[in-house]
N, C-alpha and C positions, 0 to 999 in steps of 0.2 A: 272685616273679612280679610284672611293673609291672601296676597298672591304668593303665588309658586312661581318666582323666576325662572325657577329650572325648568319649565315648560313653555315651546315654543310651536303655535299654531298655526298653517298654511289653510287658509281656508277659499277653494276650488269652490266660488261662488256660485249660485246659481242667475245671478241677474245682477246687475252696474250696482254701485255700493247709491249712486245718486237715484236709481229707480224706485218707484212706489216704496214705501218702505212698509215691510213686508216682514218674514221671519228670518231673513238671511241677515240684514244689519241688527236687530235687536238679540239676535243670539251673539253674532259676533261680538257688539258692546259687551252683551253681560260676560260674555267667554274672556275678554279682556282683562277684567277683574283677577284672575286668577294662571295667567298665563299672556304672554306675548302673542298676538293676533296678527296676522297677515290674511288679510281679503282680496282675493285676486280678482279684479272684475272680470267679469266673463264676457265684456263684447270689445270691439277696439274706436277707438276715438278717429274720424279725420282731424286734419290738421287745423290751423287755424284759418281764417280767413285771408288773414295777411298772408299766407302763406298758399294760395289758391294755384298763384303763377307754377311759381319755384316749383311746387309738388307733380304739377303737369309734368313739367321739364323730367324731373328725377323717376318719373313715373316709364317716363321713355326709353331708358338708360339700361345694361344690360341687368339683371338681378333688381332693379331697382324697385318694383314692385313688391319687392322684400325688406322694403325698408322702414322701418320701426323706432319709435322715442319710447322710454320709458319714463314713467313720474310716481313717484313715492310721497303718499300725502299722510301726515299723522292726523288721525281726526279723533285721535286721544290719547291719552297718558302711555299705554304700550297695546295700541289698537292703530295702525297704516291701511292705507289703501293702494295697492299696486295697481296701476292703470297704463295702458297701453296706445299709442297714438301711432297710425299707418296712414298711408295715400289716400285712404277711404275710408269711411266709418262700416263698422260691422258690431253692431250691437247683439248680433245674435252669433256672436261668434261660437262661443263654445256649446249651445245646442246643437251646431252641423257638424261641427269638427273642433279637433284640437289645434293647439299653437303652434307654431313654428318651433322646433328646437330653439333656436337663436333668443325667444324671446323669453327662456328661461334662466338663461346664462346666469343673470344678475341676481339672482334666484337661487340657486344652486350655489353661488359662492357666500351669499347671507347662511344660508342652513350649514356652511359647510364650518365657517366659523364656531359658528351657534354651535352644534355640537360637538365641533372641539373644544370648546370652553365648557363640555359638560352639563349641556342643553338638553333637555329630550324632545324628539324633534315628531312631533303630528301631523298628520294630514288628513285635511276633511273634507271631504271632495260631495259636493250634491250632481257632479257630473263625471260618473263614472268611466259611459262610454269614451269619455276624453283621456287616453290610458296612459300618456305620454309624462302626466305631472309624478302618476305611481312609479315610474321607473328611474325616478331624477335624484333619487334620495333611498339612502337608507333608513328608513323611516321606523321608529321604536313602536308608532301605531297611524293604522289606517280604520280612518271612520267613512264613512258613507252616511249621509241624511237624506230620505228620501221627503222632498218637502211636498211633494206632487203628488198623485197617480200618473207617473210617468208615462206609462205605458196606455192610457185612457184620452190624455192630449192630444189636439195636431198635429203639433210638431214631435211628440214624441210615439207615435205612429209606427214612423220611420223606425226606429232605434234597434240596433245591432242586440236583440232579447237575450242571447244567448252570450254576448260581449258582456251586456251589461249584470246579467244572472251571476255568469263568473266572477265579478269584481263584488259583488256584493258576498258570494263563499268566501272570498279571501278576505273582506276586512278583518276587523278585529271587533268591532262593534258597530252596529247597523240600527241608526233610526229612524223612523217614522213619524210623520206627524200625521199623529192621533190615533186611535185602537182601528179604524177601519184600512189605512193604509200601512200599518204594522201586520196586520192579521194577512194583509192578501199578499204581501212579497213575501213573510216567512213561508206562507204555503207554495208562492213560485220559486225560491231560492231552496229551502227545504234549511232555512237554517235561523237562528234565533233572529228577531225583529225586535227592536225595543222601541215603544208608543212614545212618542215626544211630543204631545200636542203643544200646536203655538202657545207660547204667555202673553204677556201683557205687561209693558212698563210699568213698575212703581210710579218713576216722575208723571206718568199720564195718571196715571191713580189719583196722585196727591191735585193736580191740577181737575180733576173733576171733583172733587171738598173743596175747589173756591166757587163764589160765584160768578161766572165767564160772564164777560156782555156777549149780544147775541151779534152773530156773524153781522154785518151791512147786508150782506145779499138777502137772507131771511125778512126786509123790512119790508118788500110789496108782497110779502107772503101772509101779511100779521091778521087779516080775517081768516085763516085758513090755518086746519092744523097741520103740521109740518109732518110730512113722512119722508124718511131719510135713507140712502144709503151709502156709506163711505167705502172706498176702495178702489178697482181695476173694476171699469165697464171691458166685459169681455166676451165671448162669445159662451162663458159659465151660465151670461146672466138668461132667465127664461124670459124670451122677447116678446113672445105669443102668449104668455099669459100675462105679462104686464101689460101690453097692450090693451087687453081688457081691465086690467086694476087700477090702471092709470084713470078711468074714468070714473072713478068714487067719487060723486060730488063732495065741495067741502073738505078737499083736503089738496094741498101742494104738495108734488115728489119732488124730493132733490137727489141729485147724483152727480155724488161730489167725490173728484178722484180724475185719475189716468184715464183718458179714451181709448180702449186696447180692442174697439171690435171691428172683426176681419172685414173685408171687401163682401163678402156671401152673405153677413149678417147686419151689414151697413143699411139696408133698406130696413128691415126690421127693427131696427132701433131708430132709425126715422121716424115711422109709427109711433113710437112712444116720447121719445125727445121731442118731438115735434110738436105736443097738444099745446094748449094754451098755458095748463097749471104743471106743467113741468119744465125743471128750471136744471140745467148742468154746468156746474160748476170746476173749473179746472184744479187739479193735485194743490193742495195747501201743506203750507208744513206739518209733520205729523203733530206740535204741539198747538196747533187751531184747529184739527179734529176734536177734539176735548170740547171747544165750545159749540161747534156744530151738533155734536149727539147730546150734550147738557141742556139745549133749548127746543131737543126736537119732541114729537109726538108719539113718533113709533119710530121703530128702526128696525130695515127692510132685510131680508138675505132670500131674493127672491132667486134661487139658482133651479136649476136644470136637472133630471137626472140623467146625466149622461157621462157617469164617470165620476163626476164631478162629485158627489156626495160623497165617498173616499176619503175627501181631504179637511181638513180642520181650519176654518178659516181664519186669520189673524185677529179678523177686528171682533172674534165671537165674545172672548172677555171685556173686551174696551165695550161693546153692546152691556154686556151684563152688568157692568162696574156704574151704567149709568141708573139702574130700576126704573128704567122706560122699558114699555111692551115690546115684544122684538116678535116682528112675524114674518115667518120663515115659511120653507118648502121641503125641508130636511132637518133631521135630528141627525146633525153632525159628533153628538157627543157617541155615535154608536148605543145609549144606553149607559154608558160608563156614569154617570152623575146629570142628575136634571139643574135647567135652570128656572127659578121659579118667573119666570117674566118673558120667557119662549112660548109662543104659541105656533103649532105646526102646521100646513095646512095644503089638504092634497088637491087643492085644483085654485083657479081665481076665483070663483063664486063662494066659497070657503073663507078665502082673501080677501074678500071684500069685507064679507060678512064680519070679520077681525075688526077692519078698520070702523066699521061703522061703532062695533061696539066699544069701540077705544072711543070713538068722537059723543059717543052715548058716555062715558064716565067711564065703562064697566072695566079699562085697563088699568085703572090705579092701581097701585100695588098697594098692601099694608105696612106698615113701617116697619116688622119684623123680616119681610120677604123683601125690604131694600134691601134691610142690613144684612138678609144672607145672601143675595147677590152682593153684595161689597165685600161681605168677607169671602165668596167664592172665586172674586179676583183675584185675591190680596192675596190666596194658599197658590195663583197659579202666574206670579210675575216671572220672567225671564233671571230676574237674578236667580230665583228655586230653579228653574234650568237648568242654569247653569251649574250648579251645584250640583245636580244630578248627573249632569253629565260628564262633569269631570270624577267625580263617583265612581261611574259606571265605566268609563274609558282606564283611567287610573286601576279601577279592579280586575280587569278582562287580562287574563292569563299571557306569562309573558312568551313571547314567540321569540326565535335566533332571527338577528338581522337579515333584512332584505336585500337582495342584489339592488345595489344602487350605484349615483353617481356615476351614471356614465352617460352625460351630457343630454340625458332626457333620450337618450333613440331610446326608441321602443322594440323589444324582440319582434321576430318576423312573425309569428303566428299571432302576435297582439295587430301587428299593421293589416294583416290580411283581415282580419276579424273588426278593423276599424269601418264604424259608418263613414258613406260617402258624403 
């Protein structure tokens, strides 16, 4: 595959490059391949430990509470991680608001290089309302990824609709992941959406064609069949109905992943965390998910409708690429293409009903309906992506440059229109 050195990528992440890993790091990897990557975390780091006193001190001082390190990590061939460390951690930094000018300084003089050396210089922002990174650069193109139903979330509730509507008329090209959050922002924007459903690594591909030993933690499960879900426990997941699924005799839940559920739904997932045959397991690196879904029984995407069916969720090919049963609560593909080893199902009694007849045999798949889930992975890795979307960015018609370069201030009618 050639890279294009002359292309240079800021990518205005939506979440820490070290968080759940999700669509934001495995695009940016394959995006790497063919262009220079910068991933800007989106929250900010406290300081060290060692540094607990000193920070107080400095914290006291006039301006000092504006005080910021910067660290530049390569975590591949022509893919950085830009990370940000202040007095206090704010992990959700750029959900509430944007950065400090200051903190883009270092920023601004890389791009400024880069394209005097005849760079073309992109920006790919999944956080629109944060309007400050748009105005720092004369930028040859602005992309927008909506990886979310933004507007469907808690914390995206809040959000400046009318800020964020305008940033999305003016990219240049505007993706979605998958047909159902394509189709709802082109109809509120009024302007094209293009469907980017998550992929799925190749290297997790090729690591589910070996045979994985089974996790440790699976061993006091081994009378019982394994039903799995990998991911964010978050308040997506439907608590009130697992509650009841969790009690299918004859089968162990795991939920294996990030614990992301709020204080209002902490009691509700007690209920089900809590029984005897389910078991939670904390975030593993993304390449020992592979062995977790290659030993399990079924594998779960028990979600909610509450917005939440919108979005395409990451691990739906890594599910399909294993031809274990997968039963779910939503047809996330919108329709667009079936998976033969999805089964859907509108309530728990339905859900159960699933699990029994998996623990009955009746979920084996036939060795033609593995092999077209395996090749249904394989047409949809993050490398094709990638390729797609440099495609479709590289084609989108060219516009005269953008007012840039001026130290990241943002015009007044951008500031006023900034969420609080």
């Amino acid at each position: 595959m050639n890279v294009d050195p002359g292309t240079v990528i800021v990518y205005q992440a939506p979440w820490d490059w070290t968080f759940l890993w999700n669509r934001a790091q495995p695009l940016a990897t394959a995006l790497s391949r063919h262009a220079e990557v910068n991933y800007l975390n989106g929250g900010v780091d406290g300081p060290p430990e060692a540094w607990a006193g000193p920070a107080r001190l400095l914290a006291r001082l006039p301006g000092g509470s504006r005080w910021h390190r910067q660290r530049i990590e390569a975590v591949g061939p022509r893919l950085a991680v830009w990370m940000w460390q202040g007095l206090e951690p704010d992990p959700l930094r750029m959900i509430r608001d944007d950065r400090p000018a200051g903190h883009y300084e270092r920023l601004r003089r890389h791009l400024r290089r880069r394209a005097a050396a005849g760079a073309r210089v992109w920006l790919l922002t999944s956080r629109p309302q944060a309007a400050r990174l748009r105005h720092l650069h004369a930028w040859d193109r602005i992309i927008v990824d909506i990886e979310d139903p933004w507007f469907d979330l808690n914390w995206g509730r809040g959000l400046n609709r009318a800020g964020v509507l305008d940033a999305l008329r003016d990219a240049d090209v505007v993706f979605g992941n998958g047909p159902a959050i394509a189709a709802e922002y082109q109809s509120l924007s009024e302007r094209q959406v293009v469907s980017l459903p998550n992929g799925v690594d190749a290297a997790f591909l090729d690591l589910l064609g070996r045979n994985l030993p089974a996790p440790d933690f699976y061993r006091d499960a081994a009378a019982d069949r394994r039903a799995v879900f990998t991911g964010n426990v978050n308040d997506r997941l439907d608590f009130a109905m697992l509650a009841d699924v969790v009690a299918e005799p004859e089968w162990t839940f795991f939920f294996v992943g990030q614990d992301s559920v709020p204080p209002d739904q902490r009691q509700a997932w007690h209920h089900v965390s809590g029984r005897p045959n389910v078991r939670v397991v904390p975030p593993l690196p993304h390449r020992e998910v592979a062995a977790v879904l290659q030993h399990a029984d079924a594998l779960l995407l028990p979600y909610a409708r509450a917005g939440h069916e919108k979005m395409f969720p990451a691990k739906l090919f890594e599910y399909a690429a294993t031809g274990k049963p997968i039963v779910g609560t939503i047809d996330f593909t919108a329709g667009a293409f079936a998976i033969p080893s999805a089964v859907i199902c509108g309530s728990a009694a339905e859900f159960r009903a699933a699990l029994r007849r998996i623990r009955g045999g009746e979920g084996v798949l036939s060795t033609d309906a593995v092999r077209e889930c395996a090749a249904l992975a394989r047409r949809n890795t993050w490398d094709s992506r990638a390729v797609e979307f440099m495609d479709r960015v590289a084609g989108s018609p060219a516009r005269s440059r953008r007012p840039g370069g001026n130290d990241g201030q943002v015009p007044r009618h951008v500031r006023e229109e900034a969420p609080r």
